[in-house]
C-alpha positions, 0 to 999 in steps of 0.5 A: 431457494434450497440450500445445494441453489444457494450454496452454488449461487455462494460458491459461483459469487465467490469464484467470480470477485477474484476474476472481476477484480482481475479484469478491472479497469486499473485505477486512475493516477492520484496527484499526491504531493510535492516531493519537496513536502517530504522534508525528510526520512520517514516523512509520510503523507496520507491520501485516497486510492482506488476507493481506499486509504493509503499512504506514501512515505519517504524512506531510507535506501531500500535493500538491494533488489526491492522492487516496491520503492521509487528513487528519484533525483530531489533536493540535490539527492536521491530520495527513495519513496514507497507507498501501500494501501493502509488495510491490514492484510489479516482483516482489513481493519486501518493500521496506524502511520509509522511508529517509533519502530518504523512499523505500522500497526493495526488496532483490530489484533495487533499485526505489525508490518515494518515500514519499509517494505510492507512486510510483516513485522510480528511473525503472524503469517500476514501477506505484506501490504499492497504496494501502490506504484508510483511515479513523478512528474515535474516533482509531483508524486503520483499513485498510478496503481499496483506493483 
């Protein structure tokens, strides 16, 4: 293969991931756990989604408008739940669980996303982190795919 067939064949692959990942079938809800196993605030439960970690934390009230957290009536209140993919948007190394500053931090360069909303938290130019759509039912939180 020449150098103009490879750099085409490179050029055609990388034009067409975007749109196949476009056009793929949305993940499958996961079961993820009770509400009820959230005791509290900044409680967090790891688990696997759409082949990837993620991770589902119970949270303060969100800012007004936000549109990535999930309110639902538990435990005689409402409890505001958010959940992302653990993969630092940057270059897709596992950032940590929340830290004492509410921030999940990756260990390949040290980006910092607040655990609220998944934005980033260090001034680097970082898109936020993926957001995964959730819903329950009968107290069960479920993934159901992306917001």
């Amino acid at each position: 293969m020449n150098r103009r067939k490879a750099l085409r064949h490179l050029a055609t692959a990388a034009l067409a991931t975007p749109l196949a990942r476009a056009q793929a079938a949305p993940p499958r809800p996961y079961r993820v756990v009770e509400v009820a196993k959230l005791e509290a605030e900044w409680s967090f439960f790891q688990f696997p989604f759409d082949g990837r970690h993620a991770l589902l934390l119970r949270v303060p009230r969100p800012p007004e408008g936000d549109t990535r957290s999930l309110a639902v009536e538990a435990q005689g209140a409402t409890v505001y739940l958010v959940a992302y993919h653990l993969i630092c948007t940057h270059l897709g190394c596992t950032p940590s669980t929340p830290n004492a500053e509410r921030q999940l931090v990756c260990p390949c360069h040290g980006s910092r996303f607040h655990a609220l909303d998944g934005r980033a938290a260090d001034g680097r130019p970082n898109p936020p982190l993926r957001a995964i759509a959730l819903e329950v039912r009968d107290g069960v939180v479920f993934a159901t795919g992306y917001r």
